[in-house]
C-alpha positions as CSV (number, residue, x, y, z in Angstrom):
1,X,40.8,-40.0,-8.1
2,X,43.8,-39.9,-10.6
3,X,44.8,-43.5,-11.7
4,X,47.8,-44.8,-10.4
5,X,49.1,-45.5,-13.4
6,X,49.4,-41.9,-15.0
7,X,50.9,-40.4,-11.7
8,X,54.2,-39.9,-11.2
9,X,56.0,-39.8,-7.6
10,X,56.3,-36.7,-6.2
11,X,57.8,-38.0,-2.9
12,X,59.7,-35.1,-1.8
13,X,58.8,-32.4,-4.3
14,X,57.8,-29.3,-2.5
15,X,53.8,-28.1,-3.3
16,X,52.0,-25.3,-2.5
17,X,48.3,-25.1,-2.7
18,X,46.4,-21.6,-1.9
19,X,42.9,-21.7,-0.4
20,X,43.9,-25.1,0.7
21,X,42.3,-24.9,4.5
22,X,39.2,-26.7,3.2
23,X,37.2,-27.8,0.0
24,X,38.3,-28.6,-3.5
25,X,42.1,-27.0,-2.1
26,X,42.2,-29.1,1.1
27,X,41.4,-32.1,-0.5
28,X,43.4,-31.6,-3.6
29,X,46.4,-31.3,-0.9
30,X,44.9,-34.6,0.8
31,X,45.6,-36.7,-2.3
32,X,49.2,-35.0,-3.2
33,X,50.3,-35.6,0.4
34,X,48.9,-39.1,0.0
35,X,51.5,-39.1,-2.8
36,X,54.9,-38.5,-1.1
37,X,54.6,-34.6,-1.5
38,X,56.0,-31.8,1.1
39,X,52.6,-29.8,1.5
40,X,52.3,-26.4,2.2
41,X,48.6,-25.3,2.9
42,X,47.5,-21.5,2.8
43,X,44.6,-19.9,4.0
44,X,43.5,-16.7,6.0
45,X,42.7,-18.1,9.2
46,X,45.0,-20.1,11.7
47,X,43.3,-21.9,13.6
48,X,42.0,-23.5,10.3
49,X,44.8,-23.9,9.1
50,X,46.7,-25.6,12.2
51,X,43.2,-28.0,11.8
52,X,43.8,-28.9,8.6
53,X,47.1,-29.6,9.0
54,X,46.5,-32.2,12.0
55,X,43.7,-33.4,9.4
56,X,45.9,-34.4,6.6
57,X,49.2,-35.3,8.2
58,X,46.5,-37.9,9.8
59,X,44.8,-39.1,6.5
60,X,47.5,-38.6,4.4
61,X,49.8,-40.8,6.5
62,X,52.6,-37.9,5.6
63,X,54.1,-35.5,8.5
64,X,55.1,-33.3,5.9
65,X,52.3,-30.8,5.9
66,X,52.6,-27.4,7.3
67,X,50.4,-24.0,6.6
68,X,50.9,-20.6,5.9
69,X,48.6,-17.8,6.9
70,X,47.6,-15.4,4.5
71,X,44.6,-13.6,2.9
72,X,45.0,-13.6,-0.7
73,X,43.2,-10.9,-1.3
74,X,45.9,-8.4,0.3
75,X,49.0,-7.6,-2.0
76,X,51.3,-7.6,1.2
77,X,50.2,-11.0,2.2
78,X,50.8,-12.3,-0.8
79,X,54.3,-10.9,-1.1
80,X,54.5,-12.0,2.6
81,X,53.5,-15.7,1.5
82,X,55.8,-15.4,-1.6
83,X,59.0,-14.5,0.4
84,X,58.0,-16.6,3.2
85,X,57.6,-20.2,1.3
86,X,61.1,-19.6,-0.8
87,X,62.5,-19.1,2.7
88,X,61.3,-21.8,4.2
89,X,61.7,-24.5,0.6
90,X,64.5,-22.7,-1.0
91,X,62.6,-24.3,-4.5
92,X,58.8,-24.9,-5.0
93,X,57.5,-27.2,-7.5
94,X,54.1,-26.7,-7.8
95,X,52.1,-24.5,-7.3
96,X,48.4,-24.6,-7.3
97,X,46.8,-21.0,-7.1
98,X,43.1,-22.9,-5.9
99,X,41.9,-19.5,-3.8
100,X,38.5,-18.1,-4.9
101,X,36.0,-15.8,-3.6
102,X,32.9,-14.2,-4.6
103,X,30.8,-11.9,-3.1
104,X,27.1,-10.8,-2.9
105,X,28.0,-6.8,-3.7
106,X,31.1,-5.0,-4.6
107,X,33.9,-4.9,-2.2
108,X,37.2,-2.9,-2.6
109,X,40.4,-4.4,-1.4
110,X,43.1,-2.3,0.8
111,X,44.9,-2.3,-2.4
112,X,41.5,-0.3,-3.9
113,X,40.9,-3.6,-6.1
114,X,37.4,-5.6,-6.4
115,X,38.0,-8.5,-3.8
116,X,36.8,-11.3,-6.8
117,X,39.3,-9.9,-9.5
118,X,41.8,-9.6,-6.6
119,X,41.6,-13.2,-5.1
120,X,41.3,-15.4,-8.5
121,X,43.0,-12.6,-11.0
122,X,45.5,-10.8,-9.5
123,X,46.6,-12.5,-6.5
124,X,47.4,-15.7,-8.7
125,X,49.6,-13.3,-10.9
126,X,51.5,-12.2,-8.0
127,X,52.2,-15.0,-6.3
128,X,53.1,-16.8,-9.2
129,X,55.8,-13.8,-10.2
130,X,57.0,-13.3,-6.7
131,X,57.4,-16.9,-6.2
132,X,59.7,-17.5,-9.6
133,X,62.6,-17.8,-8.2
134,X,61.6,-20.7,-6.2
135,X,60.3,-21.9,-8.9
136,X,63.0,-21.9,-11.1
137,X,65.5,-22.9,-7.9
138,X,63.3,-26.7,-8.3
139,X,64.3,-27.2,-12.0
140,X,61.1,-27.9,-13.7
141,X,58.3,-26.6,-11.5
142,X,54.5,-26.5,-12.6
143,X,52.1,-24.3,-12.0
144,X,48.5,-24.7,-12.0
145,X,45.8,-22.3,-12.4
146,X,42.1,-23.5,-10.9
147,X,39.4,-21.7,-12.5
148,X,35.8,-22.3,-11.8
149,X,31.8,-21.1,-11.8
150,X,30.8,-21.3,-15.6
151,X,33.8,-20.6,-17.5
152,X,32.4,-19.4,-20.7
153,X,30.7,-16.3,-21.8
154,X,32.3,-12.7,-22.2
155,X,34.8,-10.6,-20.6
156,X,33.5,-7.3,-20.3
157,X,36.7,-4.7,-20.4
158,X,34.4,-2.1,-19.3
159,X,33.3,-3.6,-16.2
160,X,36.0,-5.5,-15.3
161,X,36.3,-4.9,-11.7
162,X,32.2,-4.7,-11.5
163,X,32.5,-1.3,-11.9
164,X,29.3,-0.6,-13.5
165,X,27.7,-3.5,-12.7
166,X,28.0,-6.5,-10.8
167,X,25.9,-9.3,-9.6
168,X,27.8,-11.4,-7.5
169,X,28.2,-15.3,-9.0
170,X,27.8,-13.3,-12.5
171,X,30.9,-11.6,-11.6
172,X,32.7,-14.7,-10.4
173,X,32.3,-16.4,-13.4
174,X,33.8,-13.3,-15.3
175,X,36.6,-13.1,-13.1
176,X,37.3,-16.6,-13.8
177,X,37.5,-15.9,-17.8
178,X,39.9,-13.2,-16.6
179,X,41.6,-15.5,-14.7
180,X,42.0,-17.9,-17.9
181,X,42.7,-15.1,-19.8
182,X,45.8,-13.8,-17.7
183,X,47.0,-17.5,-17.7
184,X,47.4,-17.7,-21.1
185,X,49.2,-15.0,-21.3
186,X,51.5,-16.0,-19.0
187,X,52.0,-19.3,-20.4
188,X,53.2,-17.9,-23.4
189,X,55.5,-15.6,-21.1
190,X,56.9,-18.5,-19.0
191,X,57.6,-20.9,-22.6
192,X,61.6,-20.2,-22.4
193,X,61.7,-21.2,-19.0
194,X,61.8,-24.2,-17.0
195,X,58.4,-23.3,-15.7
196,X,55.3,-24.4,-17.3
197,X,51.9,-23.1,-16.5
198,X,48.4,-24.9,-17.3
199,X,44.5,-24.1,-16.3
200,X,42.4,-26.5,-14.4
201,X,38.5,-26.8,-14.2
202,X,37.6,-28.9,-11.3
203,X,33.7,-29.0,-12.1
204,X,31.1,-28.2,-9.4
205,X,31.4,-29.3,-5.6
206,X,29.4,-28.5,-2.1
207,X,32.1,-26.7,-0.7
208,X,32.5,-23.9,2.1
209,X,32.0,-21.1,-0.1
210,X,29.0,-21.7,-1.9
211,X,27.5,-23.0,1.2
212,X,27.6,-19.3,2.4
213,X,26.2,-17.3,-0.5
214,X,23.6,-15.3,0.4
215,X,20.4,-15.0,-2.1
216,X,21.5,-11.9,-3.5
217,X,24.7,-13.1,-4.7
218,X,22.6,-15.2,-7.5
219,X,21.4,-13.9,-11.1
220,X,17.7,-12.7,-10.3
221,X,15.8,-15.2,-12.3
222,X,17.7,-17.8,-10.0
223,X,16.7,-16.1,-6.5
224,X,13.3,-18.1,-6.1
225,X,14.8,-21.6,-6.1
226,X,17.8,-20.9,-4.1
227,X,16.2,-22.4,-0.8
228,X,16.1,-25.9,-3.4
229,X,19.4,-25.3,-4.5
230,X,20.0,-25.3,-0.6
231,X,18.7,-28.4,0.0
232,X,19.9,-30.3,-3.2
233,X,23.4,-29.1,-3.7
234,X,24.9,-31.2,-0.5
235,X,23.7,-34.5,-2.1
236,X,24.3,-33.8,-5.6
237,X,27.6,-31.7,-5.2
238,X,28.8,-33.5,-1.7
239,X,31.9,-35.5,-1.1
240,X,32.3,-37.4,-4.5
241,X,31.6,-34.3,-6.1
242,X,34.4,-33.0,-4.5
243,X,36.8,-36.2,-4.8
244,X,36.1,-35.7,-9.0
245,X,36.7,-32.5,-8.3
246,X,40.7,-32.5,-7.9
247,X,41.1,-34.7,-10.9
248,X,42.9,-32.5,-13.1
249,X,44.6,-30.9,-10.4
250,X,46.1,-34.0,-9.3
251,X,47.0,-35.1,-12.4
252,X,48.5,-31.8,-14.0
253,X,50.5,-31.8,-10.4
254,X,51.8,-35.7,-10.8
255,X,51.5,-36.6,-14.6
256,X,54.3,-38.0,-16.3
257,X,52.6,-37.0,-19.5
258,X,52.2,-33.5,-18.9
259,X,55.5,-32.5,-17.5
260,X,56.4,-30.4,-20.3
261,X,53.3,-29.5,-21.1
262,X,52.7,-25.2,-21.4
263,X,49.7,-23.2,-21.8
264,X,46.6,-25.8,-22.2
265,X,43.2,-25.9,-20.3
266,X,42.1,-29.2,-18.9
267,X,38.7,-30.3,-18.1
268,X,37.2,-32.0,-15.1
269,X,38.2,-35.2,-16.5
270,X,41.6,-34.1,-16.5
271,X,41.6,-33.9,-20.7
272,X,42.8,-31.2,-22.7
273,X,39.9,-28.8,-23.8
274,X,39.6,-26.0,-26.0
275,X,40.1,-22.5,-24.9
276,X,37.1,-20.3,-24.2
277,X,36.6,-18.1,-27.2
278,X,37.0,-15.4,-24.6
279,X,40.3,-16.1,-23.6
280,X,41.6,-16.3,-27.1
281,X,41.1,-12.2,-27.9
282,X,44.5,-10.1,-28.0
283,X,43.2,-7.2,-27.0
284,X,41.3,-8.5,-23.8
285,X,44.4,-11.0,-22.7
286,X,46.4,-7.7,-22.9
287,X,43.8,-5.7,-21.0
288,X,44.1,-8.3,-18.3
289,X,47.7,-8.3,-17.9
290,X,48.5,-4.7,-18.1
291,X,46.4,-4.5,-15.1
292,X,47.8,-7.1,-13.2
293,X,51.0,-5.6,-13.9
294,X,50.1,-2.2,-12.4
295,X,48.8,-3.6,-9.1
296,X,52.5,-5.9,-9.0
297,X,54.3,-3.3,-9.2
298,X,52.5,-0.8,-6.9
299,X,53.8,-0.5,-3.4
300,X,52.1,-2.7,-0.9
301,X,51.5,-1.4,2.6
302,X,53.3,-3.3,5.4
C-alpha cells in the first residue's frame, strides 16, 4: 500500500515485527518481506507461527522469514525474545512493537501487571530496551510503535492498570494513550543516539482480535448492536481495511524521508499528526515511565 516511490530498499536489513502471526502484524511483515527484508515474526503460539512463516516466504517470494515464540505479555519471554533475536541477527533494524491485547475483565500477568498495560505498555518498553544493543550494532535502526482503538481521550493515573475500574475496549484505548505516552518519552530519551523511535496508527481492520471480543468487553451503551457490529465489521473492516492498515508502518519502516526522523505520530495515511493532548502532560508521561521502569528492572522468573 506504500508507493513505490517513497520506499526505500530494505533488501537485507534485519526486521522484527511482534504480534506478527496474523492481522495488521502478519501483513505488515507480508509487504516488508515483499521488499527485500530479513523477517522475524513473533507470536505466542508455534504452530501459528511455523504457518505464517510457510504463508509469507510463499507470498512474499522471500525465504528469509523465520519466527520466534513468545507471549508478550510475560517479562521473561520478552527478555527471552530480546536475547534470542540479537543472538540470532547480531543487529536489528527495525523494530515494529504491533502486539496488542484487550480483554473483557481484568487479568493480572505472572509479573502481577494488567495483561492490556502489559502487552501494548510495558512489553514494548522492554523489548525495545533489552533489544538496544542490537539496535545500535545496525547503525541507524528504527523503531516503530503501533498504537490503536481510539487514541484520544484521558489517561487516568489513578486507574492506570484498571484498578478501579475497567471496561474492557475502554481500557484498551487508554492503554494505547499510555502507550503513546511512554513513546514519547522515549523518543526524547533515544534523540542522542543512532536510534530513532516514531508512533504509528494503523486505523481500524477485521482482524483476529476483535473478531473474538466477547459482548462484555464493549462500553454498555454499545452492547445492544454488537451482534450488527458482528455482521458489518468483516465487510467494512475486511481485507482492504487491513491492506490501508499497514500504511504508516510500512512507510516509517522503508521511507527515505523519515530516516532521521524522532519522536512524531503518523496517521493512517502515513502523515505526521499532532500529538494527543494526553500524551503531551509531564506529569502523566513521567507516571508512565517510572512504571515501566520498575517492572524492567524487576527480576523476571525463569
Amino acid at each position: 500500500m506504500t508507493d513505490a516511490s517513497e520506499v526505500v530498499a530494505v533488501e537485507g536489513k534485519t526486521v522484527l515485527v511482534t504480534g506478527s502471526t496474523g492481522g495488521i502484524g502478519k501483513e505488515t511483515a507480508r509487504q516488508l518481506a515483499a521488499l527485500g527484508a530479513s523477517v522475524i515474526l513473533v507470536g505466542r503460539d508455534k504452530y501459528r507461527a511455523d504457518a505464517a512463516v510457510a504463508d509469507l516466504r510463499h507470498t512474499s517470494g522471500n525465504d528469509d522469514v523465520t519466527a520466534i515464540t513468545a507471549d508478550m505479555s510475560r517479562l521473561r519471554d520478552v527478555r527471552r525474545l530480546a536475547q534470542e533475536a540479537t543472538d540470532r541477527t547480531g543487529g536489528v533494524d527495525v523494530l515494529i512493537n504491533n502486539a496488542g491485547a484487550t480483554r473483557s475483565h481484568r487479568e493480572v500477568t505472572e509479573d502481577g501487571i494488567e495483561t492490556a498495560f502489559a502487552v501494548n505498555v510495558v512489553a514494548p518498553f522492554c523489548l525495545t530496551h533489552w533489544l538496544m544493543p542490537a539496535l545500535t550494532a545496525s547503525g541507524q535502526a528504527r523503531v516503530i510503535n503501533i498504537t490503536g482503538g481510539i487514541p484520544r481521550g484521558h489517561i487516568d493515573l489513578n486507574n492506570l492498570q484498571g484498578e478501579k475500574s475497567y471496561v474492557g475496549l475502554s481500557f484498551y484505548n487508554q492503554t494505547k494513550l499510555a502507550q503513546m505516552a511512554m513513546s514519547y518519552r522515549f523518543a526524547q530519551e533515544l534523540a542522542a543516539t543512532p536510534v530513532t523511535l516514531n508512533v504509528a496508527y494503523p486505523g481500524h481492520a477485521y482482524t483476529s482480535m476483535n473478531k473474538n471480543l466477547t459482548v462484555g468487553t464493549y462500553p454498555p451503551l454499545a452492547r445492544p448492536i454488537v451482534p450488527l457490529l458482528r455482521l458489518t465489521m468483516p465487510v467494512v473492516y475486511g481485507r482492504r481495511a487491513l491492506l490501508r492498515a499497514t500504511r504508516s508502518s510500512v512507510y516509517l519502516a522503508s521511507s527515505p524521508e523519515e530516516r532521521k526522523t524522532n519522536g512524531a505520530y503518523f496517521n493512517s495515511k502515513a502523515k505526521r499528526t499532532p500529538w494527543p493532548d494526553a500524551v503531551l502532560d509531564d506529569t502523566t508521561r513521567n507516571t508512565i515511565w517510572e512504571l515501566c521502569e520498575r517492572q524492567r528492572n524487576r527480576p523476571t522468573t525463569a
